[in-house]
C-alpha positions as CSV (number, residue, x, y, z in Angstrom):
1,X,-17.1,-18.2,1.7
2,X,-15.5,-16.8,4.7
3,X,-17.1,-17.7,8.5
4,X,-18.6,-14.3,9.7
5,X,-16.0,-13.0,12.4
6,X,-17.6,-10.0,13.3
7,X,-16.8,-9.0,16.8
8,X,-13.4,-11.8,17.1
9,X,-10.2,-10.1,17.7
10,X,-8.7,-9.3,14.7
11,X,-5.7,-11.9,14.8
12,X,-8.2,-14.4,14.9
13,X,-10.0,-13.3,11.6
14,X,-6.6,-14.3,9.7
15,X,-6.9,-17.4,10.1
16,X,-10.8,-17.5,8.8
17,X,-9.7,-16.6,5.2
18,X,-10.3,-20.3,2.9
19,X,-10.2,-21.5,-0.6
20,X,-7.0,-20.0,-2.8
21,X,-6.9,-18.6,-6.6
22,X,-3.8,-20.5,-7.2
23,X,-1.2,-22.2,-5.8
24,X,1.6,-20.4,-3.5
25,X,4.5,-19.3,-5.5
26,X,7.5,-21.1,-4.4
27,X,9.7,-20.0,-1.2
28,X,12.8,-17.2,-2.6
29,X,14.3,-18.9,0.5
30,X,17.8,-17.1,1.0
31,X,17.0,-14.2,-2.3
32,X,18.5,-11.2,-1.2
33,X,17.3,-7.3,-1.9
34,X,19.0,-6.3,-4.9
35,X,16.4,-2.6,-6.0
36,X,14.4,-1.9,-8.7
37,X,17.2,-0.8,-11.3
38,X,17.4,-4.8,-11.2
39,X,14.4,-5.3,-11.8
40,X,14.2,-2.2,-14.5
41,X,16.7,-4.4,-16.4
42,X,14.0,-6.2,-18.1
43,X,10.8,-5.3,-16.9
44,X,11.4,-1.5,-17.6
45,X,11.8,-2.5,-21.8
46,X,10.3,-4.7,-23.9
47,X,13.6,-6.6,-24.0
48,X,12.6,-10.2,-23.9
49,X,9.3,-9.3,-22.7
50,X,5.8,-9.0,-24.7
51,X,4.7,-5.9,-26.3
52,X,0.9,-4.3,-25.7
53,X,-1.1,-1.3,-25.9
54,X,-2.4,-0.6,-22.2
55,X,-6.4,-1.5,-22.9
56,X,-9.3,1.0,-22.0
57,X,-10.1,0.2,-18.5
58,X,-7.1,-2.0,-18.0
59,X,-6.9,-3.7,-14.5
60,X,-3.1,-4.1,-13.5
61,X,-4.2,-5.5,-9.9
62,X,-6.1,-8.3,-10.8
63,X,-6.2,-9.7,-13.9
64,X,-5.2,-8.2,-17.5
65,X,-0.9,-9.0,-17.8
66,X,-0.5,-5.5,-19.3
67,X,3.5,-4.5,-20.2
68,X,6.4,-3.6,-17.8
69,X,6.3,-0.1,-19.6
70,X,2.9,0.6,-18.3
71,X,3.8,-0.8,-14.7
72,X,6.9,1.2,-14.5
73,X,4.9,4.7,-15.6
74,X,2.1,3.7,-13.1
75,X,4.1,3.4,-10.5
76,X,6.8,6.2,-11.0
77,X,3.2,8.6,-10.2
78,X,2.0,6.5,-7.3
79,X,2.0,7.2,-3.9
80,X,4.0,4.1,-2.9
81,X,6.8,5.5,-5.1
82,X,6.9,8.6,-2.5
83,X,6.8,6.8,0.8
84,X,10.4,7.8,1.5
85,X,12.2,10.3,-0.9
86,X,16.2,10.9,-0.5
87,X,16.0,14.6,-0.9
88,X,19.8,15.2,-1.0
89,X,19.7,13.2,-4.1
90,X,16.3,14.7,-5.1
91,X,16.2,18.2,-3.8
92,X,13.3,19.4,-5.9
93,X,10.7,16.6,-4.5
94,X,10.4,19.0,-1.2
95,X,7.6,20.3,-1.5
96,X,7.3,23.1,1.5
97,X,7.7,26.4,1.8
98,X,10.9,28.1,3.2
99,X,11.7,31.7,4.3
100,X,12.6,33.4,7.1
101,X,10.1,32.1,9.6
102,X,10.3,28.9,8.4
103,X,10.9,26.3,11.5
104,X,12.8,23.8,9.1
105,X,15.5,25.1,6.8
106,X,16.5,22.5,3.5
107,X,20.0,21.8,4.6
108,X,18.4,19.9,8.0
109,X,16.2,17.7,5.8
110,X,18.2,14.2,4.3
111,X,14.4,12.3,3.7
112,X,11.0,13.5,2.9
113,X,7.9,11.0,3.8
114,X,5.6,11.3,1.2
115,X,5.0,13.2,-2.1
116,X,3.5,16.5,-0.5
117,X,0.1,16.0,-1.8
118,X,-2.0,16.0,1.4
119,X,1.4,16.6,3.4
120,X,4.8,15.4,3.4
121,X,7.0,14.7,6.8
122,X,10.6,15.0,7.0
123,X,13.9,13.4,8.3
124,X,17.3,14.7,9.3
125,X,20.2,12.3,8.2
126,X,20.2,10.2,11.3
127,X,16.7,9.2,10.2
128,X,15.2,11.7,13.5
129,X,11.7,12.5,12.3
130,X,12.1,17.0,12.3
131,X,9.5,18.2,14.7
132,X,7.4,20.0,11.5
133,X,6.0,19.2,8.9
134,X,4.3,20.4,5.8
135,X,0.3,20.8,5.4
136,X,0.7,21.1,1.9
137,X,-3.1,21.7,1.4
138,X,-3.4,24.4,3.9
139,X,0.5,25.9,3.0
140,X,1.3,25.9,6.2
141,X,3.9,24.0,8.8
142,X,2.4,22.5,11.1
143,X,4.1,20.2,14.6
144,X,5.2,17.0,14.4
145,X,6.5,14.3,16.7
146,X,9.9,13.9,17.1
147,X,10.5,10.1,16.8
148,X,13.6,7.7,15.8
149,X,12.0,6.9,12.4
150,X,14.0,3.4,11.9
151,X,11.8,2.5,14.9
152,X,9.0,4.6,14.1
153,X,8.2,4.4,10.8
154,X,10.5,3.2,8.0
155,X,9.2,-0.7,7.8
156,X,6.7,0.7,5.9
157,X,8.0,3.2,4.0
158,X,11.4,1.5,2.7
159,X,11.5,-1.8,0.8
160,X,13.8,-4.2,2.5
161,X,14.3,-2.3,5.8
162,X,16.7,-4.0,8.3
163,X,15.6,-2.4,11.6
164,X,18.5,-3.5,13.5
165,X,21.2,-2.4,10.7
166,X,18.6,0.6,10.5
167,X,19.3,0.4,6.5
168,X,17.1,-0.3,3.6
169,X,17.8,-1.7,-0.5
170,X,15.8,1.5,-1.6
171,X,13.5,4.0,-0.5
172,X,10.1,3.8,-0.5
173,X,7.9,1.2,-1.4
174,X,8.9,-0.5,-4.3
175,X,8.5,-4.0,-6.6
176,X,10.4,-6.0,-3.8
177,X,7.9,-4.8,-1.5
178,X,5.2,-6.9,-2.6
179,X,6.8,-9.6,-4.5
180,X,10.0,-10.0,-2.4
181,X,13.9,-10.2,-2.7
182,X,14.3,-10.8,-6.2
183,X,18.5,-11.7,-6.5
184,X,17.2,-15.4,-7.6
185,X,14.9,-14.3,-10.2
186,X,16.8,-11.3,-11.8
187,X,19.6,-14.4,-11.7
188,X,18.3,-16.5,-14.4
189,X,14.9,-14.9,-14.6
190,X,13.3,-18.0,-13.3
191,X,9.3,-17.0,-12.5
192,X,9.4,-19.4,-9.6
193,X,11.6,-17.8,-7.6
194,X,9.6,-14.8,-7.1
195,X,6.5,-14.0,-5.3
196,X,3.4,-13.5,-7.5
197,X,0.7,-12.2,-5.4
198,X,-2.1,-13.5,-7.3
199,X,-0.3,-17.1,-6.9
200,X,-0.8,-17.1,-3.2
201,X,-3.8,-17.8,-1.1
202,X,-6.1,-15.1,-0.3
203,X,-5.1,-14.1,2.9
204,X,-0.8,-14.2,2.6
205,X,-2.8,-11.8,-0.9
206,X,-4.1,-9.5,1.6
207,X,-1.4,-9.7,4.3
208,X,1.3,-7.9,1.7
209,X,-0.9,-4.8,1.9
210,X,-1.5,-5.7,5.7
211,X,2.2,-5.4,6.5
212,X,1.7,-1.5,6.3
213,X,-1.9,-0.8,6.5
214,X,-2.9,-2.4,9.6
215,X,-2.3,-1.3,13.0
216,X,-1.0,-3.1,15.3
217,X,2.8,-3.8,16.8
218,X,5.5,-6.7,16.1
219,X,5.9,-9.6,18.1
220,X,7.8,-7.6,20.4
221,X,6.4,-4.4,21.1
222,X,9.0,-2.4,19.6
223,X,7.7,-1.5,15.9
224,X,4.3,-0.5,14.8
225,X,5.4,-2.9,11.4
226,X,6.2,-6.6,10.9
227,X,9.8,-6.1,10.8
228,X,11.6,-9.5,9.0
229,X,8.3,-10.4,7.3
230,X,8.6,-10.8,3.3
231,X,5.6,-11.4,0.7
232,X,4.4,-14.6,1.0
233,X,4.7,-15.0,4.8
234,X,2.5,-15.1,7.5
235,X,1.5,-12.2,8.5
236,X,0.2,-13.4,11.7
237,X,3.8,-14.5,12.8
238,X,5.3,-10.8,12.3
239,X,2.7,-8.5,13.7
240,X,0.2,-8.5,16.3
241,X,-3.3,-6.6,15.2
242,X,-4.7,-3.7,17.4
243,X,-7.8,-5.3,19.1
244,X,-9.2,-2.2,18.6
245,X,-8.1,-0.5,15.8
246,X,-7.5,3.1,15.2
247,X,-9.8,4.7,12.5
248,X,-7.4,4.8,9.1
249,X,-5.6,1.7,8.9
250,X,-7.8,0.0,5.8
251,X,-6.5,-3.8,6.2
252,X,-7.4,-3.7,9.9
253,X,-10.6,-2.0,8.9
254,X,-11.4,-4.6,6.1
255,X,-11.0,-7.5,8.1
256,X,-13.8,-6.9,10.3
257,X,-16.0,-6.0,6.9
258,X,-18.7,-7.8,5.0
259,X,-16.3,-7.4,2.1
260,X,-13.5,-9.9,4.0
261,X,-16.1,-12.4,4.8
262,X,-16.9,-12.7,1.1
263,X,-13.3,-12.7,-0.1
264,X,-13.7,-9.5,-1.5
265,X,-10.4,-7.9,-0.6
266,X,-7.4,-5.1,-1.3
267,X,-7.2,-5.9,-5.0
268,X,-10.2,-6.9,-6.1
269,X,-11.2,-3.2,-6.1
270,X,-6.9,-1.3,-5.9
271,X,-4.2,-1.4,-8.2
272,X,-0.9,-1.4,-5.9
273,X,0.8,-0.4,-9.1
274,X,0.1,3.1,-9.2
275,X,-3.2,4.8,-10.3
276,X,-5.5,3.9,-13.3
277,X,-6.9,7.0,-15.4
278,X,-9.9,8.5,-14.0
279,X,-9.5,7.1,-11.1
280,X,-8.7,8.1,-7.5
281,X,-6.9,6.2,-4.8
282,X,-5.5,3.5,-7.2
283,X,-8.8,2.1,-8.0
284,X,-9.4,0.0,-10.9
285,X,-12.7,1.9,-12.2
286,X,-14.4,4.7,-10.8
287,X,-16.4,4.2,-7.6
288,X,-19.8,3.5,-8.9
289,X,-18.7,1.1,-11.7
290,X,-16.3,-0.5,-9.4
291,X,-19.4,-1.4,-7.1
292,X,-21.7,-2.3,-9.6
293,X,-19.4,-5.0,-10.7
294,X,-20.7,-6.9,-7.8
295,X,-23.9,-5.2,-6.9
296,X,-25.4,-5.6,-9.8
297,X,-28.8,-5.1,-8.2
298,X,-28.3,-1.5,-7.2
299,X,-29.4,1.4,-9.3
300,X,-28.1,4.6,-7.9
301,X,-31.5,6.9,-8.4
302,X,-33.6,3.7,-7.2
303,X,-31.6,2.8,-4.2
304,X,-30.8,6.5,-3.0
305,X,-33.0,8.6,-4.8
306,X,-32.6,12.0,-2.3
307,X,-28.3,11.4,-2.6
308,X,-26.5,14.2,-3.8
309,X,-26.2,14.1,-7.9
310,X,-22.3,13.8,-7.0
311,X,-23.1,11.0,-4.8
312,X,-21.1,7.7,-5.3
313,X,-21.7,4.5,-3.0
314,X,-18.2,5.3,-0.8
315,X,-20.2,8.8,0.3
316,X,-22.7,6.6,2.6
317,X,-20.6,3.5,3.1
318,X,-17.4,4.6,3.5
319,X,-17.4,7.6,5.4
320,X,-14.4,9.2,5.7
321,X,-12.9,6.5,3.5
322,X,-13.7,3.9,6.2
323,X,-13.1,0.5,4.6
324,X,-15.8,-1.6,6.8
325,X,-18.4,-0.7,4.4
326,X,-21.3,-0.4,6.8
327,X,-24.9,0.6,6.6
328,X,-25.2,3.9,6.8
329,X,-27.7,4.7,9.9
330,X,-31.4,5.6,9.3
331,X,-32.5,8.9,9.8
């Protein structure tokens, strides 16, 4: 178990995390970014790889080794898929409106940030954030910083990102994101020369979904992500947490939550694949069950008997999606 570090600055609580599932996956040392069609090569057929029906409550974050096929159509929906979209390749993933008082016209956008769900951002071909963007919920534009995104934004939302070459090995956030270059392993195929998540500690677990969802800055003050850090690293050595974190961020948030100090943590309860059926927000199981898991003490009508009937456990703590997972106040 985890020393409480409520209260201590933020870098400090990295360095709390203890114990490990398994032993770190070995250094890729000098691998290079070589793109998911590598990588499609073999994990997007069963060529050479084992064959299985995707079980009934299947759990591609933590434990169940379900097939490439059903890693591949996860993530090809998910929003990590979406994080930065080439729209002069992919015209038809913009999703906004445009007519005659329009403030953006198509041929100024080269990128779109984000799949246009909530809203989706956009980018001129020298990578200058466009000063609207697209509320897709309300169908409306709305204003928008204008920013050099290579500074401002695309650490997180391309996978190898060089921010002083200002290029990337693909857009958006795909499998070398979280496990790393992969030219040694799509080589010879060799498993060691990959990152496996679940074979690191817990924290370098949690610092691959830290690199983007934290707040903070880099070393040097100049990006709001850890640019040079790869899976596996330390994520302390890269970035430099926000003190006081802005509400949002969820690693930042879950660090300073009775979750963290139990080792309860991003994929315990998320699939960074892509979503699981009838589920929101990459979750593994709906809210309740995903809770009850642990809390096994907690019956819903018992411990909250005047909540809503829609009610779940996240509507009183997690407000507003808040991963600190507080008490709600007494009224």
């Amino acid at each position: 178990m985890l020393l409480a570090f409520f209260g201590l600055p933020a870098l400090s609580a990295l360095g709390l995390f203890v114990g490990a599932r398994s032993a770190m996956a070995a250094d890729p040392g000098a691998a290079a970014y070589v793109g998911p069609a590598a990588c499609l090569k073999c994990h997007g057929s069963t060529n050479g790889l084992p064959s299985m029906e995707e079980p009934s409550g299947a759990r591609i974050g933590r434990s169940l080794p379900l097939s490439s096929q059903v890693l591949v159509k996860a993530f090809a929906v998910s929003a990590h898929s979406a994080t930065l979209i080439d729209t002069r390749t992919s015209p038809e993933k913009i999703v906004a409106d445009f007519g005659d008082t329009s403030p953006l016209q198509r041929n100024q956008i080269a990128f779109a940030i984000g799949a246009g769900r909530g809203e989706q951002r956009y980018c001129d071909a020298s990578l200058r954030m466009l000063p609207h963007r697209w509320d897709a919920r309300m169908k409306k534009w709305t204003g928008e910083p204008v920013v050099d995104a290579s500074k401002e934004c695309l650490g997180c939302h391309a996978t190898g990102f060089d921010a002083t070459t200002r290029k990337w090995s693909s857009p958006g956030v795909t499998c070398e994101a979280c496990h790393g270059p992969g030219s040694l392993h799509a080589r010879d195929g060799d498993k060691t020369k990959i990152v496996n998540p679940r074979n690191l500690p817990l924290e370098r677990q949690a610092m691959i979904c830290g690199q983007c969802h934290s707040d903070g800055r880099d070393p040097a003050k100049v990006h709001p992500f850890p640019a040079g850090f790869r899976p596996g690293n330390d994520l302390t050595r890269h970035f430099v947490l926000a003190a006081q974190p802005r509400p949002g961020p969820k690693y930042s948030e879950m660090l300073r939550s009775k979750h963290a100090e139990m080792n309860v943590l991003c994929t315990d309860c998320h699939d960074p694949h892509g979503p699981v059926p009838g589920t929101k927000h990459h979750l593994l199981k709906p809210v309740n069950d995903l809770c009850g898991e642990c809390h096994v003490e907690i019956v819903m009508g018992q411990h909250a008997p005047k909540a809503p009937a829609d009610a779940t456990c996240a509507t009183c703590h997690m407000p507003g999606g808040s991963h600190q997972f507080k008490k709600p106040a007494k009224k």
